[in-house]
C-alpha positions in Angstrom: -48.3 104.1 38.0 -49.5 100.4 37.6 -46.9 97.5 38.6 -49.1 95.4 35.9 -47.6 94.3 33.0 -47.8 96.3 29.6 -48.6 94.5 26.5 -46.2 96.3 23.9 -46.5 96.6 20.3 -44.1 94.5 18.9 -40.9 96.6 17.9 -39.7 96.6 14.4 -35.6 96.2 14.2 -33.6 96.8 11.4 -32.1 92.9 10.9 -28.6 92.8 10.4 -27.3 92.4 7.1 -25.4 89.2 7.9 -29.3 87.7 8.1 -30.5 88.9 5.0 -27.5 87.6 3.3 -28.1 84.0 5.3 -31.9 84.5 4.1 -31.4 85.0 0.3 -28.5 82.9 0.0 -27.8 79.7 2.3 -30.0 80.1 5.2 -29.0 76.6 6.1 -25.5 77.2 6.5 -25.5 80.2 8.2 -28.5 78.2 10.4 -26.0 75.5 11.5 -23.5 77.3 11.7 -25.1 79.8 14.7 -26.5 76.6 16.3 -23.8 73.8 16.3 -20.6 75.8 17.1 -20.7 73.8 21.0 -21.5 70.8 19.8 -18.1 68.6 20.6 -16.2 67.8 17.5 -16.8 67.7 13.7 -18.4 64.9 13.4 -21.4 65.6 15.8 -21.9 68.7 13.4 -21.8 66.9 10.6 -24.3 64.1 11.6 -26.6 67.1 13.1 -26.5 69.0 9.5 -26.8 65.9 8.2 -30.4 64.6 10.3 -31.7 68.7 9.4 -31.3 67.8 6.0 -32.9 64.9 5.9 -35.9 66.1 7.7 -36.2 68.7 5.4 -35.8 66.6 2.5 -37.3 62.8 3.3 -40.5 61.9 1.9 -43.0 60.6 3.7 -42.4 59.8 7.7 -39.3 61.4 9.2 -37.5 57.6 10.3 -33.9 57.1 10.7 -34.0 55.0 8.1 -35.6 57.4 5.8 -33.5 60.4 6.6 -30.4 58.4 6.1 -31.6 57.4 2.6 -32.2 60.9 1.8 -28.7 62.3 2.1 -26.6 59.5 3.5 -24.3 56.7 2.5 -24.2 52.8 3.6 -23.3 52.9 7.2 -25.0 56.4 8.1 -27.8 55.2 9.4 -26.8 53.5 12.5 -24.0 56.6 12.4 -27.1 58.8 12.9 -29.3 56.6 15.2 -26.4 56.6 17.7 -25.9 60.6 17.1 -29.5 61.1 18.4 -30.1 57.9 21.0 -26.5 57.8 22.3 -23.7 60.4 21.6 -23.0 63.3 24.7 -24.5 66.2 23.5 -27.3 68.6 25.4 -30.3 70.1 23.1 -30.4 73.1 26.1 -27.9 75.3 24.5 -29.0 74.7 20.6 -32.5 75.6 21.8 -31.0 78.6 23.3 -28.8 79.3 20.4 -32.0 79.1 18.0 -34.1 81.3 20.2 -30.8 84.1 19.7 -30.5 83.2 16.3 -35.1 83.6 15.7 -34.8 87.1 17.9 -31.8 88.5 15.8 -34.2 87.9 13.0 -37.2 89.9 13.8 -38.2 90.3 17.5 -40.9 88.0 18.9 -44.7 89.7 19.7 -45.1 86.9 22.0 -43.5 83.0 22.7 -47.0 80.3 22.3 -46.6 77.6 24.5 -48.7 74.5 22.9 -50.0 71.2 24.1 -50.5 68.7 21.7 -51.1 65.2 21.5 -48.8 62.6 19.2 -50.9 59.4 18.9 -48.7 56.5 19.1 -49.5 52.9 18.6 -46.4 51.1 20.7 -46.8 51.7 24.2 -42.8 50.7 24.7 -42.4 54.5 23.8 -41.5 57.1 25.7 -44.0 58.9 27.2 -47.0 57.4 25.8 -50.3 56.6 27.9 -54.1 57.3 27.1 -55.6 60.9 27.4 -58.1 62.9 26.2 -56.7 64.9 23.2 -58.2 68.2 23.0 -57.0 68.2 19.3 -58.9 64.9 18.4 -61.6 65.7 20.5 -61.3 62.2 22.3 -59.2 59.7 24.1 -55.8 58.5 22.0 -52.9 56.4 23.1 -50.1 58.6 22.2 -47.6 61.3 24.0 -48.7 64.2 25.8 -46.1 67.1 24.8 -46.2 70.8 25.4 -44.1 72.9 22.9 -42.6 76.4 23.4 -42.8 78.7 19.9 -41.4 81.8 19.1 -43.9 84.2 17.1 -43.7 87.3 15.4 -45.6 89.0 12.8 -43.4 87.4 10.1 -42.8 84.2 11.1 -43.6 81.6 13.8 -41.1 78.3 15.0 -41.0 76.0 17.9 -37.7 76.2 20.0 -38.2 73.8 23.2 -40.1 71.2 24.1 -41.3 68.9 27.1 -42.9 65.2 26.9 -45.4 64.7 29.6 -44.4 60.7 31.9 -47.1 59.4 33.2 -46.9 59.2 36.9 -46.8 62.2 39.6 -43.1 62.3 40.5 -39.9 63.5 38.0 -37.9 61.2 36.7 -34.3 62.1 37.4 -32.6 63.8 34.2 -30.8 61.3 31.7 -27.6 63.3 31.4 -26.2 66.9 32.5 -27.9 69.9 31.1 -31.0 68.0 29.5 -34.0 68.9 30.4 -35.7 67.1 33.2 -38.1 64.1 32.4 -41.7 66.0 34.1 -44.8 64.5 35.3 -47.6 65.7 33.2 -48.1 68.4 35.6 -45.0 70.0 35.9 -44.8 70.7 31.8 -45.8 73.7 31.6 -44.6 75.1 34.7 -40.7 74.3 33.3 -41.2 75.9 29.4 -42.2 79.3 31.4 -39.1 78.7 33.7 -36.9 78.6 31.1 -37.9 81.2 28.9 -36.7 84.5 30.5 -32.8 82.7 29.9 -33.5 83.4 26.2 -33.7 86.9 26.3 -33.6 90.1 29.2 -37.1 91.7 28.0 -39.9 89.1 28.6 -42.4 89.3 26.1 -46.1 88.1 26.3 -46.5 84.1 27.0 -49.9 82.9 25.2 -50.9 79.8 25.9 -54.5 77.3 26.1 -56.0 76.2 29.3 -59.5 75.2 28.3 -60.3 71.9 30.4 -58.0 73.2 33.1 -58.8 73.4 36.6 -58.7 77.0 38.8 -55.1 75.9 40.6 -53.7 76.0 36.8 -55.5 79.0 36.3 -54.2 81.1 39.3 -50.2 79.2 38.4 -50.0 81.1 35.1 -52.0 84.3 36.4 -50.1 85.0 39.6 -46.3 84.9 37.3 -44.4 87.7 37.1 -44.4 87.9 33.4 -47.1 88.8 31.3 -48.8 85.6 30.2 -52.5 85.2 28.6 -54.9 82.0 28.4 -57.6 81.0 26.5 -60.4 79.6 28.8 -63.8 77.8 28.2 -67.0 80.8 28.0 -67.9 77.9 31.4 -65.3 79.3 33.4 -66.5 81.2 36.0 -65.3 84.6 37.3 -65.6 87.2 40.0 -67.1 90.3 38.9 -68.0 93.1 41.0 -71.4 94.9 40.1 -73.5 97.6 42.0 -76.4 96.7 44.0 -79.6 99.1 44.4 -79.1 101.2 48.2 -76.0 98.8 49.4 -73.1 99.8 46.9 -70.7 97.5 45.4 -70.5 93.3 45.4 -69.0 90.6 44.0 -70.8 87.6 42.3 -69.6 84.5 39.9 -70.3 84.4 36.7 -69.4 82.4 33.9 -66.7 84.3 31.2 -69.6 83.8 28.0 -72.0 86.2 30.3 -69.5 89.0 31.7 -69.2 90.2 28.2 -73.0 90.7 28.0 -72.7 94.7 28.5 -69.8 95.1 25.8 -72.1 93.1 23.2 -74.9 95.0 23.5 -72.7 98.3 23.3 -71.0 97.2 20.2 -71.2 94.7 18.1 -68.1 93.9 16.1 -68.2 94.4 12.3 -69.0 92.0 10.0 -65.9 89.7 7.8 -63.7 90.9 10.8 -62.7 89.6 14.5 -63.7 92.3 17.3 -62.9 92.1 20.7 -63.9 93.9 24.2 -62.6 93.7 27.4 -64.0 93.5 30.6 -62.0 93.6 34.6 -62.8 90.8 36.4 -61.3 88.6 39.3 -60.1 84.9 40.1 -62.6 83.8 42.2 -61.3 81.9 45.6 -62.7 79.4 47.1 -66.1 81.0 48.2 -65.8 83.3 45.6 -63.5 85.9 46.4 -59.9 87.0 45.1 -57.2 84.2 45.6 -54.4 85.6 47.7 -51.2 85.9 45.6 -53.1 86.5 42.3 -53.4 90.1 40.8 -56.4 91.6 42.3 -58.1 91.6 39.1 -57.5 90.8 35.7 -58.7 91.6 32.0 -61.3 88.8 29.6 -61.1 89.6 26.5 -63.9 88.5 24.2 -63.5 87.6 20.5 -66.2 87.7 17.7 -66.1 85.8 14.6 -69.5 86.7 13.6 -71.5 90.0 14.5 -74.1 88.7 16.4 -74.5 86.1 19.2 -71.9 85.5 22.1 -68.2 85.6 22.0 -66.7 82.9 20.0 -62.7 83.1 22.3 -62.2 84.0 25.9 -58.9 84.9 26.8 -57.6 86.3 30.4 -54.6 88.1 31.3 -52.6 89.7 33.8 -51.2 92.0 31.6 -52.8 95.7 30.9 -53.3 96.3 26.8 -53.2 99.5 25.0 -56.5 98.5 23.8 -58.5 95.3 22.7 -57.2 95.1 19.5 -53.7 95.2 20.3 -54.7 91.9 22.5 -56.7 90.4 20.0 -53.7 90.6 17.5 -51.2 89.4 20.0 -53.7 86.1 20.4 -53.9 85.3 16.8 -50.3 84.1 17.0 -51.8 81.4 18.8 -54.0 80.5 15.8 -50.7 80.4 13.5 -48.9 78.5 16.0 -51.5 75.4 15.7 -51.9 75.7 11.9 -47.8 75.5 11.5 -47.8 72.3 14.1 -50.7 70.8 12.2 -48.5 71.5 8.7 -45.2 72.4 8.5 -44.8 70.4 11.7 -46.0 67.6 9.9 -43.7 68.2 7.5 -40.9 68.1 9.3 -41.0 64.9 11.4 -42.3 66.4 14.7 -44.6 64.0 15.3 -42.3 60.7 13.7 -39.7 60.0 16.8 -40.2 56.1 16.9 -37.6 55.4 19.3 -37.9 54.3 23.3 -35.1 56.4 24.7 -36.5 60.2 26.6 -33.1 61.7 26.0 -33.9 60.9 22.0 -37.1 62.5 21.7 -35.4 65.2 23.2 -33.0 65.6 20.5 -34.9 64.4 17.7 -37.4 67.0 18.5 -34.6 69.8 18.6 -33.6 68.6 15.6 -37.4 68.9 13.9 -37.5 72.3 15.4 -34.0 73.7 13.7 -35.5 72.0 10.5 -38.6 73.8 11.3 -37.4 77.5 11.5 -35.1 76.7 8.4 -38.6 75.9 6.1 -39.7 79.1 8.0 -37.1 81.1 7.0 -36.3 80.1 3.4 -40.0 80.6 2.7 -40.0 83.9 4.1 -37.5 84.7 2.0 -38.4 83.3 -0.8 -41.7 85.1 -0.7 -39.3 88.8 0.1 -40.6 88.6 4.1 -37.1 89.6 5.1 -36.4 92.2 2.3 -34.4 95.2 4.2 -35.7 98.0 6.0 -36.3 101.5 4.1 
């Protein structure tokens, strides 16, 4: 029996009823109420409500100012701007609470960890340096900030976050039970740490590491948990062929070519994505298997079009049913960027103006509660939570 991860299909529950009431009634009450209850006194739940529904309801960007116009009274604004720069309260256990509250709803096919880039003009900001943004498709001055989203079939929601510093050492946390300020490097490495405190039953992690090096690579290959990354068709991989008279041997070749064999066999229909699959290896140094990382691994090759090469390469450690059930797994991926690049926008994601870490932080929980609430009443709204038969 293999010790390799299984991709499941994701299991249907039966949501309890106290969601479907939430769903077609007040989703936002219910909301708050599941993620506020250890926030310290009424007032700090009243200014949170408060800052939700203002992101939810301001027009145009997502500033203090703006959100205090939208549901406040003389004097709330600097009541709010202190709430989110300078009142004691941790944005750990309201993620947590909102990752419960997403998983009582309908359980997650996979979590999508995202970079993105936030282009920013005042380099005073937290966070904010010049990189190449993979989403622009060139250098920006902006913040470098990798999101954590929990996706099912039915609906998809960010629930933590972490803003890149520029520099190669942490900055010492800002206050107890915050996240820790990370160099750009150490990012991703703490969103998969703190996933498996959400829930017992890890599911699949997909995440995007075209542009990044073979160490990155073999980090997010050689976890324990199931995790699968889209890579470049350059990246090159150990396969092992046959050789005429002198058996098997390995040699490198780039991801675009490996699937060669499974295009020829088949190619995928037309108006739909295919996929096939092929065993391959990290490749070490001189072209053997890394120690520490699974000895091999599957690429999985997506069509757009029937003809011509792969248009996604994806590798994982984990062992699917079959290409398809991959391939649907990895579309949550696709949804995850569209609802950054929309709803996200929507909701002030990218609009934190303010210098202070510890701020983004919370503004940023605060766009993500906001987030899954726009989720949720338009799911229900549109009957995506209606009961099961």
């Amino acid at each position: 029996m293999s010790d390799t991860p299984s991709i499941r299909e994701p299991v249907r529950r039966t949501r309890p009823a106290r969601h479907h009431a939430a769903v077609s009634c007040d989703i936002v009450t219910d909301l708050c109420a599941a993620l506020f209850a250890r926030l310290c006194g009424y007032d700090q739940r009243v200014r949170a409500r408060q800052y939700m529904d203002g992101l939810l309801r301001a027009e145009g960007r997502k500033s203090i100012a703006n959100i205090a116009a939208s549901v406040g009274v003389p004097g709330d604004e600097q009541r709010l701007h202190h709430f989110v720069n300078s009142s004691r309260w941790a944005v750990s256990p309201v993620r947590g609470a909102l990752a419960a509250y997403l998983g009582g709803i309908d359980t997650a096919a996979a979590w999508v960890a995202l970079p993105v880039s936030i282009p920013k003009t005042g380099r005073r900001m937290a966070g904010v340096s010049s990189h190449f943004s993979a989403e622009a498709g060139r250098r920006i001055t902006g913040q470098r900030a990798w999101g954590m989203w929990y996706a099912s079939e039915r609906l998809v929601a960010p629930v933590s976050w972490r803003l890149g510093l520029p520099g190669t050492s942490p900055a010492p946390r800002e206050l107890p039970d915050e996240p820790g300020a990370s160099a750009v490097q150490g990012c991703m490495a703490d969103l998969l740490d703190e996933v498996p405190s959400w829930r017992g039953d890890p599911r699949l992690i997909v995440t995007d590491a075209r542009g990044g090096g073979r160490a990155e690579l073999t980090r997010l290959l050689s976890r324990p948990s199931p995790v699968a990354v889209r890579v470049s068709g350059h990246t090159l991989l150990a396969v092992t062929g046959r050789r005429r008279g002198a058996g098997s041997a390995e040699r490198l070749a780039p991801a675009r070519s490996v699937l060669d064999r499974a295009r020829r066999a088949r190619l995928p229909s037309r108006g739909e994505d295919s996929a096939a699959t092929a065993r391959v290896r990290l490749p070490g140094p001189r072209g053997t298997a890394r120690p520490g990382t699974p000895s091999e691994i599957s690429l999985l090759g997506v069509w757009h079009e029937p003809r011509g090469e792969p248009d996604e390469f994806w590798l994982t450690n984990a062992e699917p049913r079959s290409p398809q059930a991959l391939l649907r797994v990895t579309r949550l991926a696709h949804r995850v960027d569209t609802g950054w690049r929309t709803r996200g926008r929507d909701v002030g994601l990218r609009d934190y103006e303010g210098r202070s870490f510890q701020g983004w932080h919370r503004h940023m929980t605060l766009a993500s509660c906001a987030y899954a609430m726009a989720e949720l009443r338009s799911a229900g709204a549109s009957g995506g939570f209606s009961p099961a038969a």
